[in-house]
N, C-alpha and C positions, 0 to 999 in steps of 0.2 A: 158695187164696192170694189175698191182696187184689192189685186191678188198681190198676198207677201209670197215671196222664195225666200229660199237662204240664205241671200243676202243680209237677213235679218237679223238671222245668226250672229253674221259678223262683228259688229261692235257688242254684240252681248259677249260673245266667245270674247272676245277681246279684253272687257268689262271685268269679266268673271276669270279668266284663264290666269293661272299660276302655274300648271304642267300640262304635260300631256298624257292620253290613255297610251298603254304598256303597246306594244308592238310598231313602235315609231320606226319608219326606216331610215337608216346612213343616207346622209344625203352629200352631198359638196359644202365646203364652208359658207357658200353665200346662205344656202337652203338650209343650213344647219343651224343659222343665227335666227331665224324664227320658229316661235311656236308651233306645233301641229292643233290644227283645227280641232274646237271640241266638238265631243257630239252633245244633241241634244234631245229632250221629251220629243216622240214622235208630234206629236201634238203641234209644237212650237215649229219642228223642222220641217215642214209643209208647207208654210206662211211662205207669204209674197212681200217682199216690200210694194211694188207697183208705182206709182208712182214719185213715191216720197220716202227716204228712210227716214225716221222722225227719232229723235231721240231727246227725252223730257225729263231733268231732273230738279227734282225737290231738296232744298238746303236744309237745313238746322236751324231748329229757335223754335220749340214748343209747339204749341197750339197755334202760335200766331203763323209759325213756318205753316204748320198741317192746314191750318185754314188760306192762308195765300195758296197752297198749292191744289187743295179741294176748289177754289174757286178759277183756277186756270184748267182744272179738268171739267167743271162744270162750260166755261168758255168754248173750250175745244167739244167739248160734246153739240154744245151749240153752233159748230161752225161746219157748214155743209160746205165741201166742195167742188161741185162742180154742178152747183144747181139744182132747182125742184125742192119739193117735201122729199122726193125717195130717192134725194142725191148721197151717196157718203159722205160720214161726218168725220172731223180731223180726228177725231177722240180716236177711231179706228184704228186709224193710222198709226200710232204710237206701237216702235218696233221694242224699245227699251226703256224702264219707268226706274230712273234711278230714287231712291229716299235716304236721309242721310239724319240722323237724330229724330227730331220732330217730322221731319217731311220722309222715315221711315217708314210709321202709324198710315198714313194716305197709300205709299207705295203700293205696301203689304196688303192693306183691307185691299185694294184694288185689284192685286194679282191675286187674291182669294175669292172677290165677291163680283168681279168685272164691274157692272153698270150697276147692281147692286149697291153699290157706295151711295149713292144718291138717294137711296130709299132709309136708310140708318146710319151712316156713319157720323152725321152732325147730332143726332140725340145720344150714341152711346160712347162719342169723343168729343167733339167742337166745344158741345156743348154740356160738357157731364163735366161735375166736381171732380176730377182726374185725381190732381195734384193731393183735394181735402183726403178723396177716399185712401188712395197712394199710403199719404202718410198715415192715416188712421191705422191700416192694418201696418204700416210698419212696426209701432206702438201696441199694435192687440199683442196679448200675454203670448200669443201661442203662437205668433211670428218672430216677438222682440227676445223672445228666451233659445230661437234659434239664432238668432244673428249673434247675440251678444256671445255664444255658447261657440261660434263659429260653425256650425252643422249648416248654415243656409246665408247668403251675402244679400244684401241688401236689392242687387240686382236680380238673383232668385226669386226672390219674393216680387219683385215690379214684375218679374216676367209673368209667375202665376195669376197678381193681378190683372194683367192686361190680356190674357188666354179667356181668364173667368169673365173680361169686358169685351174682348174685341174677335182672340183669334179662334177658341174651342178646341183647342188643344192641336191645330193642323198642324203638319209638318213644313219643311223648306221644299220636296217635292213636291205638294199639293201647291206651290207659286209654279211648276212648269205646266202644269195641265193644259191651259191656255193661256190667249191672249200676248199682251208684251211681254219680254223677258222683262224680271224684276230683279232690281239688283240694291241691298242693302248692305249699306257697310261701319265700321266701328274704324276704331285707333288700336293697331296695335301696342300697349303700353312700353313692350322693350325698345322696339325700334322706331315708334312714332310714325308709321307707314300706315296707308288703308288694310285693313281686311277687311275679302269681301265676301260672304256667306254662301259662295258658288259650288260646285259640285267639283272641280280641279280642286278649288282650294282645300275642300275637305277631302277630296281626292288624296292629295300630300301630307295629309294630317293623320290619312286611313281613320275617319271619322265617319258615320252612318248617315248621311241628310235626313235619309227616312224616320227616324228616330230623333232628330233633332227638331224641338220645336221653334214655329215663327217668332212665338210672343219670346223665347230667348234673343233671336238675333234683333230683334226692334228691342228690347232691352239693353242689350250692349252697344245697337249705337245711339241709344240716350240715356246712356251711362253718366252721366254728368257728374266731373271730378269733382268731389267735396259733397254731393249729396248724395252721389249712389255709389257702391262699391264696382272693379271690376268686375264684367264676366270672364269666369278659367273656363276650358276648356282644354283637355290632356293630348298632347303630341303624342300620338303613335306611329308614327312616321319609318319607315322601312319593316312595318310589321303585315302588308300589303301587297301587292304585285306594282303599285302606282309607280310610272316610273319618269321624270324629272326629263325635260326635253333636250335636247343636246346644244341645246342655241346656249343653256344657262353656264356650261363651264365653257365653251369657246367665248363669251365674253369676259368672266372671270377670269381666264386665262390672257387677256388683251391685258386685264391690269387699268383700264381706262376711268380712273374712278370720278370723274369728274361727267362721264356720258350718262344720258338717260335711261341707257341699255345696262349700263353696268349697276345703276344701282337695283333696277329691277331686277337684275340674276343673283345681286345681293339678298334680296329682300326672298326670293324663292330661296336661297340655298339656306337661308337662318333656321328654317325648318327643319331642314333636311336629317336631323342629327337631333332624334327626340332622347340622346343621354347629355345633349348640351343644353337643350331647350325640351324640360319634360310639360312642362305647362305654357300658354299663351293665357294674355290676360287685356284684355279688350276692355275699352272702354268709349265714349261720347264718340263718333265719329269728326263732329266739327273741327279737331286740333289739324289733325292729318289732312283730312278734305270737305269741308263744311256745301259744298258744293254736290259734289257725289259724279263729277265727271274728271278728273286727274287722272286715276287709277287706267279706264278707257282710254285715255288722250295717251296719256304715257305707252301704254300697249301698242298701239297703232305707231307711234316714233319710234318705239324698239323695234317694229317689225320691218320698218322701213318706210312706212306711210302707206296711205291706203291702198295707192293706186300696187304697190306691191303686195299686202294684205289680200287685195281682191285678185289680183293673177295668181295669186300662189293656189290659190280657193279655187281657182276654175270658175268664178261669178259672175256674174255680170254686172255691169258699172249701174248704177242709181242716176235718175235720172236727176235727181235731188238729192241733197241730203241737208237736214234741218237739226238745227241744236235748240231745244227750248230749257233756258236756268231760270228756275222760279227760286229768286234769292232771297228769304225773308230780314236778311240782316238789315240791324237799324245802327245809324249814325250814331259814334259812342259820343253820353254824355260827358259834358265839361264843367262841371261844378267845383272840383279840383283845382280847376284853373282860377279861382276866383275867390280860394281859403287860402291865407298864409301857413296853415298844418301843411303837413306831409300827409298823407292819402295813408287810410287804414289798412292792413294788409287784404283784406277784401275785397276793398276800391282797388288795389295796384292791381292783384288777379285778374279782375274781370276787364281793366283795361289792358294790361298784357293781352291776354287771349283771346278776348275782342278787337283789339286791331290787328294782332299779326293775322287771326283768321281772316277779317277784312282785305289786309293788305295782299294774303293770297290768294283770296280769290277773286280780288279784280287782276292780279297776275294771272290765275288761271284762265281770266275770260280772253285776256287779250293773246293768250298762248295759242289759248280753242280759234280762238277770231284767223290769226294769222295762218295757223295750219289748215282751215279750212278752204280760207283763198286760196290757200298754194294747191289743196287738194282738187280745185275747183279748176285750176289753170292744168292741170298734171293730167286730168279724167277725163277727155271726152265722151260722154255717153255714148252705147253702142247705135241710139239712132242721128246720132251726128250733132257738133256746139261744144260747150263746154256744159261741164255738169254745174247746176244750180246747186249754191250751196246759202245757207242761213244760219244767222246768230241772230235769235232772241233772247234779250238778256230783258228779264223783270227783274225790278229793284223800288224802293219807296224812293229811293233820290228822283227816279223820272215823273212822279207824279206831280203835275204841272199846278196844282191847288195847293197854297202854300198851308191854310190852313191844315187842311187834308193831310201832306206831307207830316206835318208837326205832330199830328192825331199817330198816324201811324207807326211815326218814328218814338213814338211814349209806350206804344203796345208794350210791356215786360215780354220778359222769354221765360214762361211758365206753364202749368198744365191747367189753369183756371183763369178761363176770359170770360169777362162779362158779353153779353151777345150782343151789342153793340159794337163790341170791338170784331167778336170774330166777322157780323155781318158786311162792315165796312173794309176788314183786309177780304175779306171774300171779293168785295164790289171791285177795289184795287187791283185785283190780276185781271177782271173784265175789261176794266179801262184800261188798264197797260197794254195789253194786246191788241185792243181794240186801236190806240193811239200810236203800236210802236209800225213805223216803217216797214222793220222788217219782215214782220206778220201781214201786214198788207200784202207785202210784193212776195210775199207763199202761196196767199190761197188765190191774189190776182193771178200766181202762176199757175195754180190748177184749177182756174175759173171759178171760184167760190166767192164767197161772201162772209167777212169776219164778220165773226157775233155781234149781235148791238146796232147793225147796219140793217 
C-alpha cells in the first residue's frame, strides 16, 4: 500500500483552516500573508500521501447525491492500483473526503465507519424511509410542542434523528481517528460563505469539537431553506487563547476588496467580535458551495498556490495530485417555459437556487481545472517531470445513454428513493469513471486497472 506523510495534511489544513494555533511567530510581509499550518490527530499526521494526493468530494441533492457518491466509493474500492488481488486499492488513497448536504451522510458514515459503509449504510440510509420517518417525528407531540414552543428548531430535531439512525451520538473528533481527513460544510446565513466544521474554525468560535456532535454538523449542511430551520451555534470568540493569524489584517489592511485573499480575511474577521456576531446560523450548504471544494481551492490561491503552500510546509512535492467531484446535480426542469402563467413562488425558488448553484459550480470546476494545470507546470516532482495533475468531474450530463440520462435527470432531491432509482445512480458513478479519460490516465499512471475492466 502506498505510504501518506503530511503532505496530506495539506489541502485538509487548507480545507479546514480559518486561524491559526496561539504562538504564531512575526514573520516578514510575504510570510505573514499566509496561514500557519494546522496541526492535526496524531493518527491522521503520520499518513503518507505516496503516490497520489486524491482528493474526493461529494455534492448536494439528498439521497440521490449520497447514493452517486456511495457508488463512486464503492468504484474506487474496486479499483486496484498497481496490480494482483493484494495490489492497493484507490479507495486507500483518498487523502480528503469532502460532503456537502446530501453527500454529507456518505462523508461522515465514512470517516466514522472506514469500509464499514458497505456493510450498512444502504439499509439504514440509501435505502430507509429517511424523509417519511424525518417527518413523522417532526409531528410526534413531544417533538412538535418543542418546535413550535421554540425550545428545539427543527434542525435539532433531524439531527437527533439521524444520531438515533446513523451516527450514535459520536463527536467531530471521532472523524480524526483515522483514515481521510473529512470535511463537511453548511452556508453561513449572514454572510452566504462556507463554514466548515474544522477544528481552527471552532478554534475562532472557542467552541468544543469534542462535545459537538456529527449528526449536528450533517444537519446543518442539509439544512434545507423552507423545510428545515437554521443550525445556531454561539460565538464565543476571544473568550479563548485562539489567536487569528497575521496574514488576515495585513490583507484587510491592502483594502483589495475585489481579491480572493481579501474576501477570505473577510470572512475570518466577521467572527472575530462575538458582541457583533453573538450567534452564527447555518444552513444547507449547496447555496454557498454545493460542491464542497471552493472553500479548499480558495485557501491555496490565498496562500499563494501550492507550490508556495508546500515550500512554506517544508513538504515534499506529490508526485500527483487528483480531484475526484462526484456532482449529483440534475438539469433544471422547463415546464415554465411552456405555461403562459408566471411560475408559482415555489417554482421561481427552486429555479433561482438551482441554477445559480449550477452555474457555480461549473465555475468552480473550471476554476479547479485551471489552477491545477498551472499547479502541474509550477511543481516538478522531487524525482524529476512535471507533477501529474487530475480533474474528474462526475456529472449525469456525461452519461452517454440518453435514455439513462433522462432516468437520472428525474431522480427528485429528497430523502425517500425507491431502490431502483438509488441502484441505478449507484451503477452511474461506475460507469462514469469507468468511461471518463481522466480516470483512466490516473490509475494507467499508477499501473492499475479501473473498476469494471
Amino acid at each position: 500500500m502506498f505510504r501518506r506523510c503530511p503532505l496530506s495534511l495539506l489541502i485538509a489544513s487548507l480545507a479546514l483552516s480559518c486561524a491559526s494555533l496561539p504562538g504564531a511567530r512575526e514573520r516578514d510581509e510575504r510570510e505573514a500573508d499566509a496561514a500557519e499550518p494546522v496541526s492535526a490527530a496524531p493518527a491522521v499526521q503520520d499518513r503518507d500521501f505516496g503516490e497520489v494526493l486524491l482528493f474526493v468530494a461529494i455534492s448536494g441533492g439528498g439521497t440521490r447525491a449520497a447514493s452517486f457518491g456511495y457508488g463512486a466509493l464503492e468504484a474506487l474500492r474496486d479499483t486496484r492500483i498497481a496490480g494482483g488481488s493484494a495490489a492497493p486499492r484507490l479507495l486507500e488513497e483518498i487523502d480528503t473526503l469532502a460532503g456537502v448536504s446530501g453527500g454529507s451522510f456518505v462523508a461522515a458514515y465514512y470517516g466514522l465507519h472506514g469500509e464499514g459503509i458497505f456493510q450498512d449504510f444502504e439499509a439504514r440510509f440509501l435505502r430507509h424511509p429517511v424523509q417519511r420517518e424525518l417527518i413523522g417525528r417532526m409531528f410526534h407531540p413531544r417533538y412538535w410542542l418543542r418546535t413550535l414552543s421554540g425550545r428545539q428548531s427543527r434542525s435539532e430535531v433531524a439531527a437527533d434523528y439521524y444520531d438515533d439512525q446513523l451516527f450514535g451520538g459520536t463527536a467531530l473528533t471521532d472523524l480524526e481517528r483515522t483514515g481521510p481527513t473529512i470535511s463537511i460544510s453548511a452556508t453561513d446565513v449572514s454572510t452566504g460563505t462556507p463554514f466548515l466544521f474544522s477544528r481552527d474554525q471552532f478554534g475562532l468560535l472557542c467552541l468544543d469539537r469534542e462535545q459537538f456532535r456529527v449528526a449536528r454538523a450533517v444537519a446543518a449542511s442539509a439544512a434545507v431553506p423552507g423545510l428545515l430551520t437554521p443550525m445556531t451555534l454561539e460565538n464565543r470568540a476571544g473568550s479563548c487563547d485562539y489567536v487569528v493569524p497575521p496574514w488576515v489584517d495585513t490583507v484587510l489592511e491592502r483594502n483589495d476588496v475585489a481579491s480572493r485573499r481579501y474576501q477570505a480575511a473577510k470572512r475570518i474577521d466577521s467572527y472575530r467580535d462575538a458582541n457583533q456576531r453573538r450567534y452564527v446560523h447555518l444552513a444547507d450548504g449547496g447555496p454557498s458551495d454545493n460542491l464542497g471544494v471552493r472553500a479548499p481551492l480558495d485557501s491555496l490561491i490565498g496562500e499563494g498556490g501550492l507550490f508556495e503552500a508546500i515550500h512554506r510546509r517544508r513538504l515534499p512535492t506529490p508526485k500527483r495530485f487528483a480531484v475526484i467531484i462526484v456532482d449529483a446535480a440534475i438539469e433544471p426542469q422547463r415546464a415554465m417555459d411552456m405555461d403562459p402563467r408566471p411560475p408559482s413562488m415555489l417554482t421561481l425558488l427552486n429555479a433561482l437556487m438551482g441554477n445559480s448553484a449550477n452555474l457555480f459550480a461549473r465555475e468552480t470546476v473550471a476554476l479547479m481545472r485551471r489552477e491545477l494545470e498551472q499547479w502541474g507546470r509550477e511543481l516538478p516532482p522531487e524525482s524529476g517531470g512535471p507533477m501529474g495533475t487530475y480533474l474528474i468531474d462526475l456529472r449525469f450530463s456525461r452519461i452517454r445513454d440518453p435514455g439513462e440520462r433522462a432516468f437520472l435527470n428525474a431522480v427528485p432531491t429528497n430523502f425517500d428513493l425507491e431502490d431502483e432509482m438509488v441502484d441505478r445512480v449507484r451503477a452511474a458513478a461506475r460507469t462514469l469513471l469507468s468511461e471518463s479519460s481522466e480516470f483512466q490516465r490516473l490509475v494507467d499512471d499508477l499501473s492499475g486497472e479501473p473498476a469494471g475492466h
